[in-house]
C-alpha positions as CSV (number, residue, x, y, z in Angstrom):
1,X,37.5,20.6,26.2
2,X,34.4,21.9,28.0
3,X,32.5,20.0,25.5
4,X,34.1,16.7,26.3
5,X,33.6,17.3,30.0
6,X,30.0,18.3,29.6
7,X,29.4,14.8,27.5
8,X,31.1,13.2,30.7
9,X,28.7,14.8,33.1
10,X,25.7,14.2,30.7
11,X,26.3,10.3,30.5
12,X,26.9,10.3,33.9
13,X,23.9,11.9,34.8
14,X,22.0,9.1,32.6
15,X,23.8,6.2,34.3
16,X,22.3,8.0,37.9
17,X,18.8,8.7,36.8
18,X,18.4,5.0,34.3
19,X,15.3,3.2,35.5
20,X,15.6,0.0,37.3
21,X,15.6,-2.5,34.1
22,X,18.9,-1.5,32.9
23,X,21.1,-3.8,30.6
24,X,23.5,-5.6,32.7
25,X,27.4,-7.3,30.9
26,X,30.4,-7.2,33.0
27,X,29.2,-9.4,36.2
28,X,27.5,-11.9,33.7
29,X,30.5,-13.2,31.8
30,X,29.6,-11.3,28.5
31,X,25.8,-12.6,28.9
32,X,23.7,-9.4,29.0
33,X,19.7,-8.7,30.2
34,X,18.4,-6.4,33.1
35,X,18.8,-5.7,36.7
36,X,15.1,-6.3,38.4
37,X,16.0,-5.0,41.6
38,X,17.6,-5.9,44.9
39,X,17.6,-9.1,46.7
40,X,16.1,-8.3,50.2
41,X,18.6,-10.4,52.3
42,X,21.8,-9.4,51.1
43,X,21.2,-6.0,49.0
44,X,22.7,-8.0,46.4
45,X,21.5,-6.7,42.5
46,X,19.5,-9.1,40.7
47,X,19.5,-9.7,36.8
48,X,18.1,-11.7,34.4
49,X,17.7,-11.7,30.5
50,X,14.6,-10.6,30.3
51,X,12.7,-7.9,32.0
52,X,9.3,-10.4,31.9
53,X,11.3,-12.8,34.3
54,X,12.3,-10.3,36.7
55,X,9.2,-11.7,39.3
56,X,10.5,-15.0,39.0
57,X,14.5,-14.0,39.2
58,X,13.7,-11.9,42.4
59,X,12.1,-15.3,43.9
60,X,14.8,-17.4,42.9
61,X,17.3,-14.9,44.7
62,X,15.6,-14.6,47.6
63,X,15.1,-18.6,48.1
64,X,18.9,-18.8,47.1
65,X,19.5,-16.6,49.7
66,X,17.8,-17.7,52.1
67,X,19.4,-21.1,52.0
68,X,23.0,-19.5,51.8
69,X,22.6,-18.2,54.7
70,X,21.1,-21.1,56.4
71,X,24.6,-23.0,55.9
72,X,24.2,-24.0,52.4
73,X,26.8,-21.1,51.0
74,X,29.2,-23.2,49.8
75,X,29.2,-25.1,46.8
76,X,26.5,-25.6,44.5
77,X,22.5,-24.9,46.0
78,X,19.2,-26.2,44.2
79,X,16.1,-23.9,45.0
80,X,13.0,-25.3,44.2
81,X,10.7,-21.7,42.8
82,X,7.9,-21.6,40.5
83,X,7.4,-25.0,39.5
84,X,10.9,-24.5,38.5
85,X,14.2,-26.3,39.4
86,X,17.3,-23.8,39.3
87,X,21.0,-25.2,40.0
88,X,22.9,-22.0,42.1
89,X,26.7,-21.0,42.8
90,X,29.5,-18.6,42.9
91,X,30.7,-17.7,39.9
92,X,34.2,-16.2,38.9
93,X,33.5,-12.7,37.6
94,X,36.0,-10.2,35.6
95,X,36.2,-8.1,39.1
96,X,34.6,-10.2,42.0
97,X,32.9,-13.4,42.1
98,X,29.3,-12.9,41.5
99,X,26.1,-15.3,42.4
100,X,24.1,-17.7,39.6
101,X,21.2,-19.7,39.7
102,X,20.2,-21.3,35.9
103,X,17.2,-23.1,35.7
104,X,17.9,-27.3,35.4
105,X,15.1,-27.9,32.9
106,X,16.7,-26.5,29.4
107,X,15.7,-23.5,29.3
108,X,18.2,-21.3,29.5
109,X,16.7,-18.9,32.1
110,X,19.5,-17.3,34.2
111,X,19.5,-15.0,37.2
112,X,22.6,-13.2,38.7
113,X,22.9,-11.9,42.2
114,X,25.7,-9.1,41.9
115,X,27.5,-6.3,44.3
């Protein structure tokens, strides 16, 4: 029994101290990468599937942002970032609805804005 309990605390403890690249799943319908941080606006976390796109997700969430809360929340959003075109909306999530931006070009880049 104190064993098990120990464990608990243990993995808890890891899930506290993980660094901020950490593998996201639940809030991405099954689609798993990394947290890169927070959006400034909204304190929202962002993800993306790879830790080398985390600049370019944190751009893309702040311009998404930005025009959410310029009137443009509802509905689907394009932002315009990095040379790149990236379709946003809200998403249905397992728990709560959660925020995604995929780039228009084919490439299968992703970023999520989640609570």
């Amino acid at each position: 029994m104190k064993t098990a309990a120990a464990g608990a605390v243990g993995i808890a403890l890891l899930t506290l101290t993980a660094p901020a690249a950490r593998a996201v799943g639940e809030s991405t319908s099954g689609a798993t990468g990394v947290i890169c941080g927070t959006d400034g606006s909204t304190g929202l976390s962002v993800g993306t599937a790879h830790a080398r796109d985390c600049a370019t997700a944190l751009q893309v969430a702040s311009a998404y942002t930005r025009s959410w809360n310029s009137g443009g929340g509802e509905g689907a959003t394009t932002v315009h970032v990095a040379g790149s075109s990236w379709s946003c909306r809200e998403r249905p999530g397992p728990l709560n609805p959660y925020q995604e931006c995929v780039e228009t070009g084919g490439t299968g880049r992703w970023v999520t804005l989640t609570s």
